[in-house]
C-alpha positions as CSV (number, residue, x, y, z in Angstrom):
1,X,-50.0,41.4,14.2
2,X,-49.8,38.0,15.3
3,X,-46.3,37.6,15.3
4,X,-46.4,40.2,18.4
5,X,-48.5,37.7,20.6
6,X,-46.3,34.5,19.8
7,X,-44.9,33.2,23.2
8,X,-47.8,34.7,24.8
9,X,-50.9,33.1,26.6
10,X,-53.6,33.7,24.5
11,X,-57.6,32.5,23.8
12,X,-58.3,32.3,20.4
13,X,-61.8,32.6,19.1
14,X,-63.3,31.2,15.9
15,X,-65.7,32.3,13.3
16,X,-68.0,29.1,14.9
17,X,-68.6,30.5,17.5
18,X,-66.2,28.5,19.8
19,X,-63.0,28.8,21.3
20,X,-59.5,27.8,23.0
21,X,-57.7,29.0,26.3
22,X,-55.1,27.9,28.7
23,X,-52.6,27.8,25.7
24,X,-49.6,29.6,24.0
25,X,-49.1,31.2,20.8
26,X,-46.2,29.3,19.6
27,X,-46.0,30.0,15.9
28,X,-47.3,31.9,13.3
29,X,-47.3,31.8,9.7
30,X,-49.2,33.0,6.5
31,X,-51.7,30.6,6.9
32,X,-51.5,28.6,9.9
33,X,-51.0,29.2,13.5
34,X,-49.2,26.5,16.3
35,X,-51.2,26.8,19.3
36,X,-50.0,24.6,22.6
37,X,-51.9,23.6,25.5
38,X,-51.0,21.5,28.3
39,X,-52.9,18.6,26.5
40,X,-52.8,19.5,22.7
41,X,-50.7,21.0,20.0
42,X,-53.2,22.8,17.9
43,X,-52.4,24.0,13.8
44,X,-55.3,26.7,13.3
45,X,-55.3,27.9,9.6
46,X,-55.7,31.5,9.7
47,X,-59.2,32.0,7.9
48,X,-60.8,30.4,11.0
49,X,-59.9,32.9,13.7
50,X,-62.2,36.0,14.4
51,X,-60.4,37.1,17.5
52,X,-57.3,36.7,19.6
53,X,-57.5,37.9,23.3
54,X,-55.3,38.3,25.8
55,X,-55.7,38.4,29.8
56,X,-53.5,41.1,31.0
57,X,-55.1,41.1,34.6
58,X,-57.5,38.4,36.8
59,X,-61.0,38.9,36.8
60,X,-63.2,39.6,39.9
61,X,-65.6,37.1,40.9
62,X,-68.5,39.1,42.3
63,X,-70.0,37.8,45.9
64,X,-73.1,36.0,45.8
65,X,-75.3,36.1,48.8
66,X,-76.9,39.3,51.1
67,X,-75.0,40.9,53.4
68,X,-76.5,40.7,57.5
């Protein structure tokens, strides 16, 4: 399932609680995953992840403030 995301801009979410964005899926194995960001090169063993997202479209910012 993995190996359809790799090359792909992903966020990665870990069983902590915390996660990575901003980066890409660049390989996948049985046990580890590469991750790249524009600052890091991240090896993620595979027991750590709970959930890989992708963004397929830009969220909208609602509009603070009342309208006259």
């Amino acid at each position: 399932m993995l190996a359809s995301l790799q090359g792909k801009e992903v966020t990665i979410h870990f069983i902590d609680g915390t996660h990575v964005c901003d980066g890409i899926l660049d390989q996948v194995d049985e046990q580890f995953v590469k991750y790249l960001t524009q600052y890091q090169t991240f090896v993620i063993p595979i027991t750590s992840i709970r959930t890989v997202s992708i963004d397929i479209k830009e969220r909208q910012r609602h509009r603070v403030g009342f309208a006259p």
